[in-house]
C-alpha positions as CSV (number, residue, x, y, z in Angstrom):
1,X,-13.1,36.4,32.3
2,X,-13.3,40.2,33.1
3,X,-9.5,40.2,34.6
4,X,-8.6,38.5,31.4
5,X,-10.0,40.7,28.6
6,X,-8.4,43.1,31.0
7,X,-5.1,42.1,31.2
8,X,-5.3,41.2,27.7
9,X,-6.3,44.8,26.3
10,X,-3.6,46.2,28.7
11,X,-1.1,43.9,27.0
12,X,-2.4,45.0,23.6
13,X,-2.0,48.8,24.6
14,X,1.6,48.2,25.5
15,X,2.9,46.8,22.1
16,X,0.8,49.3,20.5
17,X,2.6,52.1,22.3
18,X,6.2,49.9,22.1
19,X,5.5,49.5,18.0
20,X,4.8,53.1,18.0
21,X,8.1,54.0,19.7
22,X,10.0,51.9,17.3
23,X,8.5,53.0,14.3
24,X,11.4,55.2,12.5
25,X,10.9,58.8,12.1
26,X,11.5,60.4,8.7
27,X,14.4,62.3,8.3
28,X,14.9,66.0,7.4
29,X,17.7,67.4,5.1
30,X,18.1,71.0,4.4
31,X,19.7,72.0,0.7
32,X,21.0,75.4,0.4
33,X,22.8,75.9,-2.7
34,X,23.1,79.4,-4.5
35,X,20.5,78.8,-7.0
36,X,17.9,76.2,-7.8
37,X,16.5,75.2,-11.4
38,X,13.1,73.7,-10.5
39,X,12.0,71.9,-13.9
40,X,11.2,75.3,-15.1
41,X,13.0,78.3,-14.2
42,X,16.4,79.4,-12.4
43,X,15.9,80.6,-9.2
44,X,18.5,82.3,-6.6
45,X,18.9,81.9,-3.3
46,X,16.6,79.7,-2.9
47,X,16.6,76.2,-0.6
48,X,15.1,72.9,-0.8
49,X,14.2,70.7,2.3
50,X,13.9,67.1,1.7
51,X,11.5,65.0,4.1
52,X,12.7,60.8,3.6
53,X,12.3,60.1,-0.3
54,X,10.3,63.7,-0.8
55,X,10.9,67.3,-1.1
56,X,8.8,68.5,1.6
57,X,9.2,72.5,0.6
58,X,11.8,74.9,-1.6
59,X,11.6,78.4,-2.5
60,X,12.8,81.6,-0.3
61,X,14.8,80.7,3.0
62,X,12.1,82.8,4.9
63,X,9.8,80.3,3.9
64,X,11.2,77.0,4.9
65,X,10.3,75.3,7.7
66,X,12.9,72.8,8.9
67,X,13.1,70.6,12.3
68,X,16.2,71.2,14.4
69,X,17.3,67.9,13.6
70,X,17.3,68.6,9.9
71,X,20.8,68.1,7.9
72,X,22.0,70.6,7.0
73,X,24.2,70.6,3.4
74,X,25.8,73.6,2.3
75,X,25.9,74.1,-1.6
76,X,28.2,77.2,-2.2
77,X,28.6,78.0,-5.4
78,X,26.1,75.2,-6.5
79,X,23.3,75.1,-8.9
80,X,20.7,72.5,-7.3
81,X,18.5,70.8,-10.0
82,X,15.8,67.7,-10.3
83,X,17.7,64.5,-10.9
84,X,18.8,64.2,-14.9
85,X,16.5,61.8,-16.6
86,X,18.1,59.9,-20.3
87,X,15.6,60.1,-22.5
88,X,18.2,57.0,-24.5
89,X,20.2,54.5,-23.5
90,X,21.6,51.1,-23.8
91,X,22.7,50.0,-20.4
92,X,23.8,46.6,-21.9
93,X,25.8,48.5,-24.9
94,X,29.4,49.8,-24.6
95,X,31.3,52.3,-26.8
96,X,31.7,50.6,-30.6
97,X,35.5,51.7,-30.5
98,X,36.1,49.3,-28.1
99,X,33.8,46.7,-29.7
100,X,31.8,46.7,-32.3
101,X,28.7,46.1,-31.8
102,X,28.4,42.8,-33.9
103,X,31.0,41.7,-31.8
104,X,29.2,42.6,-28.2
105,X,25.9,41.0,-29.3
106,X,27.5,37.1,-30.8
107,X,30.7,37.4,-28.6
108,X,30.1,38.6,-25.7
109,X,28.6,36.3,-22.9
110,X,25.1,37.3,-21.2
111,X,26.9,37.5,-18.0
112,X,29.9,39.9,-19.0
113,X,26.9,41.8,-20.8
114,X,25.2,42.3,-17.3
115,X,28.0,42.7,-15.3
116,X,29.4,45.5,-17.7
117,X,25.5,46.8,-17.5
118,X,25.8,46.8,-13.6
119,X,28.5,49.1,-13.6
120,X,27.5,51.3,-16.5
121,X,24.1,52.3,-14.1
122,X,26.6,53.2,-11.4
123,X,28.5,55.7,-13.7
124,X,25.4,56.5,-15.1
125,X,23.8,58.0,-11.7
126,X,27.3,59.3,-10.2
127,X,26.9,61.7,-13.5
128,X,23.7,62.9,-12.2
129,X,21.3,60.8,-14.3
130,X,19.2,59.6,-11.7
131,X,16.8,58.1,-14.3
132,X,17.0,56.1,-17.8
133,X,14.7,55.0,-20.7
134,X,16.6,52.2,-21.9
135,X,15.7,51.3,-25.5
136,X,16.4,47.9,-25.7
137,X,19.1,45.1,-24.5
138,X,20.3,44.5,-28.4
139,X,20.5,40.9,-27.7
140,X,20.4,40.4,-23.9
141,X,17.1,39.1,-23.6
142,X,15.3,40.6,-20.7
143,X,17.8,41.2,-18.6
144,X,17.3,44.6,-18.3
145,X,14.2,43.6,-16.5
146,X,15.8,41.9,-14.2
147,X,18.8,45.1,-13.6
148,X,15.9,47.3,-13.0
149,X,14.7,44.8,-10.0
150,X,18.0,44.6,-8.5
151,X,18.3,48.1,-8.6
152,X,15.0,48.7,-7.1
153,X,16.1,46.5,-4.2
154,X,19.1,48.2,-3.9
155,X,21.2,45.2,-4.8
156,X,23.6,47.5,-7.0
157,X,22.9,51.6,-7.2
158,X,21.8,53.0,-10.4
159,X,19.1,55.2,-12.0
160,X,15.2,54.4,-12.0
161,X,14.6,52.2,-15.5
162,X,12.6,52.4,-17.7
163,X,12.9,49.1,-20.1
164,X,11.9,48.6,-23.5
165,X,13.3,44.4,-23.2
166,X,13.9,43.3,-27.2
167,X,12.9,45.4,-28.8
168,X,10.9,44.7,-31.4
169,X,12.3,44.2,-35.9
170,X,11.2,43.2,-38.9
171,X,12.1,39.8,-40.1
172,X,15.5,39.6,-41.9
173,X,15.6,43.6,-41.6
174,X,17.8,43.7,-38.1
175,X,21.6,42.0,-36.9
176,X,23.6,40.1,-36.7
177,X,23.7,38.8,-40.1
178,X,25.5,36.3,-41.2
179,X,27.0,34.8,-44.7
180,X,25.8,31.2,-44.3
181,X,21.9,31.5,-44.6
182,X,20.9,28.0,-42.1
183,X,23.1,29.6,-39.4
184,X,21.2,30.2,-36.4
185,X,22.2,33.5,-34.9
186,X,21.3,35.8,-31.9
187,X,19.7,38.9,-33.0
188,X,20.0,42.4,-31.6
189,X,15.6,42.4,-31.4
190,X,12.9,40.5,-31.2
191,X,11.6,39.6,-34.8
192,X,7.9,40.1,-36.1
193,X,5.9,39.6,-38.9
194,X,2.1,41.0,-39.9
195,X,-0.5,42.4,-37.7
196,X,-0.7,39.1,-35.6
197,X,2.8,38.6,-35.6
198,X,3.7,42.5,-33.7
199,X,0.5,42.1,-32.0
200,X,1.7,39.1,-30.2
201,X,5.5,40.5,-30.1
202,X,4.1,43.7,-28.2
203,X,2.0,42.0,-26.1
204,X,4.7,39.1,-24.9
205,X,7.4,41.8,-24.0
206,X,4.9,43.9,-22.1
207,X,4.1,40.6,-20.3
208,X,7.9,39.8,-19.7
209,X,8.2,43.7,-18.0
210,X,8.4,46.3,-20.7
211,X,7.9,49.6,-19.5
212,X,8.2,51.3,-22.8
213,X,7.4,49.4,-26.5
214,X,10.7,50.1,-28.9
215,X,10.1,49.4,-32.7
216,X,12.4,49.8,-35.7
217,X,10.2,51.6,-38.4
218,X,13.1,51.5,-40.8
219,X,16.9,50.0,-40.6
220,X,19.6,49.2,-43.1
221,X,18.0,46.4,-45.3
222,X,17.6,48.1,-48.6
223,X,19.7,47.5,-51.5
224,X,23.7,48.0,-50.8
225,X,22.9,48.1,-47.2
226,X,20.3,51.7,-47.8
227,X,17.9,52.1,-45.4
228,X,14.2,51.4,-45.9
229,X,11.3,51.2,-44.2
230,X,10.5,47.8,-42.7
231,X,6.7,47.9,-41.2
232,X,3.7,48.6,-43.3
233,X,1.4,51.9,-41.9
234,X,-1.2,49.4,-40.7
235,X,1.5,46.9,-38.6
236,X,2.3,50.1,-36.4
237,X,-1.2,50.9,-36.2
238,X,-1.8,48.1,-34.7
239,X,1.5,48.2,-32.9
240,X,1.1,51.1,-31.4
241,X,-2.8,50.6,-30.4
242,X,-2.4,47.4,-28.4
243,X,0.6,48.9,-26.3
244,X,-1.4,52.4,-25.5
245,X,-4.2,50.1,-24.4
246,X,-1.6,48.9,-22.2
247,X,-0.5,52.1,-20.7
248,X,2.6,52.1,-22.7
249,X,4.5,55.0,-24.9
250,X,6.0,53.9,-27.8
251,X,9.5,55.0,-29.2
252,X,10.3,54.3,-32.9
253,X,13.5,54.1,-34.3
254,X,13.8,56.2,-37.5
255,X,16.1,57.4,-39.8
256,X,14.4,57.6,-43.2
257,X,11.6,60.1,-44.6
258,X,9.4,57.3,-45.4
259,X,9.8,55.6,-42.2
260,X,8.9,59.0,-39.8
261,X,5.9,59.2,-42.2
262,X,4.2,55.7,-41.5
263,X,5.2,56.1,-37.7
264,X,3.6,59.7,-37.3
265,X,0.7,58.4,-38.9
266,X,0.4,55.6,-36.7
267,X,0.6,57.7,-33.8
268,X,3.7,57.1,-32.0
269,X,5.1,58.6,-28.7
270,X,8.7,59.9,-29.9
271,X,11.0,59.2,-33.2
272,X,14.4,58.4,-32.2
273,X,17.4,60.1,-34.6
274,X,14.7,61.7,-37.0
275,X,17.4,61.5,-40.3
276,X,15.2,62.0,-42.6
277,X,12.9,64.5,-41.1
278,X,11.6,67.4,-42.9
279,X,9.5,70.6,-42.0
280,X,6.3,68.9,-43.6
281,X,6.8,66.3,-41.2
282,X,7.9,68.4,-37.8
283,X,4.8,70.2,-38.5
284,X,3.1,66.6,-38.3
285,X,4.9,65.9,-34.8
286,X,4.2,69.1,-33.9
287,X,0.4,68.6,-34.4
288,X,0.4,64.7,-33.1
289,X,2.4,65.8,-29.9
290,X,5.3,63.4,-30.9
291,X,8.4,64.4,-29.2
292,X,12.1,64.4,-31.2
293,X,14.8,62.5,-29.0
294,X,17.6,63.4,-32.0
295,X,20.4,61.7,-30.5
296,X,23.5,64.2,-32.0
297,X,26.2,62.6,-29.7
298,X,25.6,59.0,-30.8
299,X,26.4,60.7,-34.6
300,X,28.9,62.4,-33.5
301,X,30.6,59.8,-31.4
302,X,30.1,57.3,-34.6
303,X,32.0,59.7,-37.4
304,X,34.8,60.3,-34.8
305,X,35.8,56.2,-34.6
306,X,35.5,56.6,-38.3
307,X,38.4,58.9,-38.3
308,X,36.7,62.1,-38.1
309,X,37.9,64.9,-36.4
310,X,35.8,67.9,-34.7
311,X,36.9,71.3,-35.7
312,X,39.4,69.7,-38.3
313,X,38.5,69.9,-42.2
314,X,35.2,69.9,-43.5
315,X,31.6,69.5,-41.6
316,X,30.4,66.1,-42.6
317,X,27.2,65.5,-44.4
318,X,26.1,63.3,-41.7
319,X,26.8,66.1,-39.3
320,X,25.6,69.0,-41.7
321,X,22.1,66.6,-41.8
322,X,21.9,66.4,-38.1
323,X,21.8,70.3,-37.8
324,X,19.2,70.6,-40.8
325,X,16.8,68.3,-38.2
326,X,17.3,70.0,-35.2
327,X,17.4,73.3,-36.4
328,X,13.6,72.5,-38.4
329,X,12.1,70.7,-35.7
330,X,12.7,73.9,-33.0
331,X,11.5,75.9,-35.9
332,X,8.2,73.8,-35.7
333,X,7.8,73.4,-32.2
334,X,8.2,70.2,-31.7
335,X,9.0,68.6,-28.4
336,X,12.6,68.1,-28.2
337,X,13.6,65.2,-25.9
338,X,17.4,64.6,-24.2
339,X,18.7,61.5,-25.2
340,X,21.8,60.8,-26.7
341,X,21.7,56.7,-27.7
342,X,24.6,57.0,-24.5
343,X,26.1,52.8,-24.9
344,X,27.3,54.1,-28.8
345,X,29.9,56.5,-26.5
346,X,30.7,56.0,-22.8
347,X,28.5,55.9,-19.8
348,X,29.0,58.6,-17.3
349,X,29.6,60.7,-20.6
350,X,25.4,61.3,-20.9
351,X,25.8,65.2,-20.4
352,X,27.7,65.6,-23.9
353,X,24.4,65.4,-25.6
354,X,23.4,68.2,-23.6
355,X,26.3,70.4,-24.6
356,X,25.7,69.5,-28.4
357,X,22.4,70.5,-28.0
358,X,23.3,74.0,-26.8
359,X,25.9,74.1,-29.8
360,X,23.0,72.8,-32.4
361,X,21.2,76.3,-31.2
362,X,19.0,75.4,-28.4
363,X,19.3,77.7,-25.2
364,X,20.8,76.4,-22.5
365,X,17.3,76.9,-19.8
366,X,15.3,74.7,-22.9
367,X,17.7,71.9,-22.8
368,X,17.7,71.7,-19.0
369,X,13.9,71.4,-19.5
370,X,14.3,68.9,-21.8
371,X,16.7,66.6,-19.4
372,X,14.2,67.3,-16.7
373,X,10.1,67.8,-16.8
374,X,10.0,67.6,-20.7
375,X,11.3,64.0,-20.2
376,X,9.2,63.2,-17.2
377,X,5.7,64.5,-19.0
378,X,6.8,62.8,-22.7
379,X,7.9,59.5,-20.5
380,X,4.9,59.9,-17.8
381,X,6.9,59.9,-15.5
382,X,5.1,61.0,-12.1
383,X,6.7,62.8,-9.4
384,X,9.8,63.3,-11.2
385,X,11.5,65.8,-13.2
386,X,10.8,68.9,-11.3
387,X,11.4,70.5,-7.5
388,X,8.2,70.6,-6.1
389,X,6.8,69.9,-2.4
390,X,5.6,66.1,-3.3
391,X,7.8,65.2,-5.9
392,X,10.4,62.5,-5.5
393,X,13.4,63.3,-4.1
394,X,15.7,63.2,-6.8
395,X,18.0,66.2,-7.1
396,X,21.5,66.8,-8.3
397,X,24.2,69.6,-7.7
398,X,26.5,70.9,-10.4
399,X,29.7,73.8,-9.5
400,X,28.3,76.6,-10.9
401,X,25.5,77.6,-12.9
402,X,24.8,75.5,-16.0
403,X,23.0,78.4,-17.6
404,X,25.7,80.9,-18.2
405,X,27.9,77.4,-18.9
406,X,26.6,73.8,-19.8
407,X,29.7,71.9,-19.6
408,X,29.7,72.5,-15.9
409,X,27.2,69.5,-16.1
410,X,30.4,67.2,-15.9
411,X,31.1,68.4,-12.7
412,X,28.1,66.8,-10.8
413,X,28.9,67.3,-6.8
414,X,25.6,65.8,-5.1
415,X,23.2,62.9,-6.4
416,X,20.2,62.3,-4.3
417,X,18.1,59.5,-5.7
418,X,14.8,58.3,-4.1
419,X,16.2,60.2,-0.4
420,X,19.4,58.5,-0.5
421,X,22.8,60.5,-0.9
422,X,24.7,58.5,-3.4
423,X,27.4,61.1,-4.0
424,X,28.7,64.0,-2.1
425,X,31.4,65.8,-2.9
């Protein structure tokens, strides 16, 4: 018996030490571009050294610490920056000059829906947007649930999601519409009624994998198509009570006075768009916490398939609007979040809200903030959003420095998501 429990610990010892030996090592790469934005601040010369799916250290070269075995990428020229985070998209959306999106949502099948959504999270993390909050599927179910998994698995490459599923709409407020009034119809959300009715709604699309609750506090139901608000103070209340309980952040679409006054009230996360906003009520947000996520490409993108043309004729009075919001809610304070409704205009293209945002008078350093650890806090977004030892590895490289000129944030050169080099070029 004693030879046994001998021979048997020595065999245990063995595959112990044999286990050990196999168990991979983590591996080391070394970033040394000329600058590095770390969430916060621009700083030069420094380096960033990336242990498996972490950032192990960055700061002064003196002060990094890597293994010999390290790899080594050289960044010349580079401005090295926490992975881009879209405060707004619609992975399941594409541009409305190609098709409208009535068209998309009763035309289009759920599997050409996904498959275009497949390649849309591609473009959208080759453009350095290495996360996305995803404000609803506009008809697709929860299939943006399901994207998220597979890109978790690495199935297909894309950004980390966060989903909002349906959405959720007032009855007979939301689209499609249509002219015979029995026809059964897909809508673009998920319809509720009363303070059991949104109760339940919030509660069922948290249960099907929500990440992030996405109500329409107003939409284009009024008279001649105007739009109004849709739910009462005391539906959002409730609303947005049972989905903090929850965990959850809530985003409201808005786009009247009325309806940014009844969601501030009811304590919302962010206001999507904000038409409508005035200083009395930025001072609100700014008081709640409430972040802004204004969205000025999606306008922008939505005049110009109307025939409008940038820098030719007069300013619009959408456009003209747009700046009055921006302009009064930096004057308050409020949080400004980067989020450009990108599915209204072309994946890939998410960096154009950033430029607007530098033309609508923000500084270039705040709206690098914004697209990085403003996002992550607003979102809650741990680990992400700035370069620090212990924070995901998600970092970016752009030619040049995106300070002195934004638009060099189309030329992205590296995307690191997670530890894995998606793009190098």
């Amino acid at each position: 018996m004693k030879i046994l429990k001998l021979a048997f610990i020595s065999v245990f010892l063995t595959l112990s030490y044999c286990f050990a030996q196999d168990k991979p090592t983590a591996t080391y790469t070394l970033l040394k571009p000329d600058r590095v934005f770390d969430g916060q601040q621009m700083h030069a010369g420094w380096w960033v050294l990336l242990k498996g799916n972490h950032i192990e250290a960055a700061g002064e070269p003196a002060g990094i610490k890597a293994p010999e075995s390290a790899k080594i990428i050289e960044l010349k020229g580079m401005t090295l920056m926490p992975g881009l985070i879209e405060g707004h998209s619609h992975l399941f959306l594409h541009p409305y000059n190609e098709t409208s999106w009535n068209d998309q949502v009763l035309n289009e099948s759920r599997a050409e829906r996904t498959a275009r959504a497949v390649v849309h999270a591609r473009e959208t993390l080759m453009a350095g947007f290495t996360t996305v909050r995803d404000l609803g599927t506009e008809g697709s179910g929860y299939d943006d649930v399901g994207l998220k998994t597979a890109i978790n698995k690495g199935v297909v490459p894309g950004p980390r999601m966060i989903v909002a599923t349906r959405a959720i709409v007032a009855t007979g407020s939301y689209g499609p519409k249509s002219e015979v009034a029995e026809a059964t119809i897909i809508k673009g959300g998920e319809e509720a009624d009363g303070v059991d009715g949104i109760t339940h709604v919030v509660r069922s699309q948290i249960g099907h994998g929500a990440d992030v609750v996405k109500i329409y506090v107003d939409y284009r139901w009024g008279a001649n198509e105007t739009a109004m608000p849709t739910f009462t103070e005391n539906e959002l209340k409730v609303a947005v009570e049972v989905a903090k309980s929850s965990g959850r952040i809530v985003a409201v679409h808005s786009s009247t006075t009325e309806g940014m006054r009844r969601a501030i009230a009811a304590g919302v996360t962010t206001i999507e768009h904000g038409d409508g906003g005035t200083p009395e009520l930025f001072k609100l947000m700014k008081e709640k916490g409430i972040a802004l996520c204004p969205t000025l490409a999606a306008t922008e993108s939505i005049l110009s398939y109307h025939g409008w043309k940038k820098g030719i004729g007069p300013v619009p009075q959408m456009i003209r609007e747009k700046h009055y919001i921006f302009t009064e809610a930096m004057k308050a304070g409020v949080t400004i979040c980067m989020g450009g409704d990108v599915g209204v205009f072309p994946h890939g293209d998410n960096a154009l809200e950033m430029i607007l945002m530098v033309e609508y008078g923000m500084s270039p350093l705040d709206v690098l903030r914004s697209a990085t650890s403003v996002n992550a806090t607003v979102f809650k977004l741990a680990g992400l959003g700035n370069i620090k030892p212990g924070y995901l590895a998600d970092v970016v490289a752009v030619e040049g420095n995106p300070v002195e000129d934004i638009k060099v944030l189309k030329q992205i050169k590296l995307v690191i998501k997670d530890g894995i080099n998606y793009k190098q070029e």
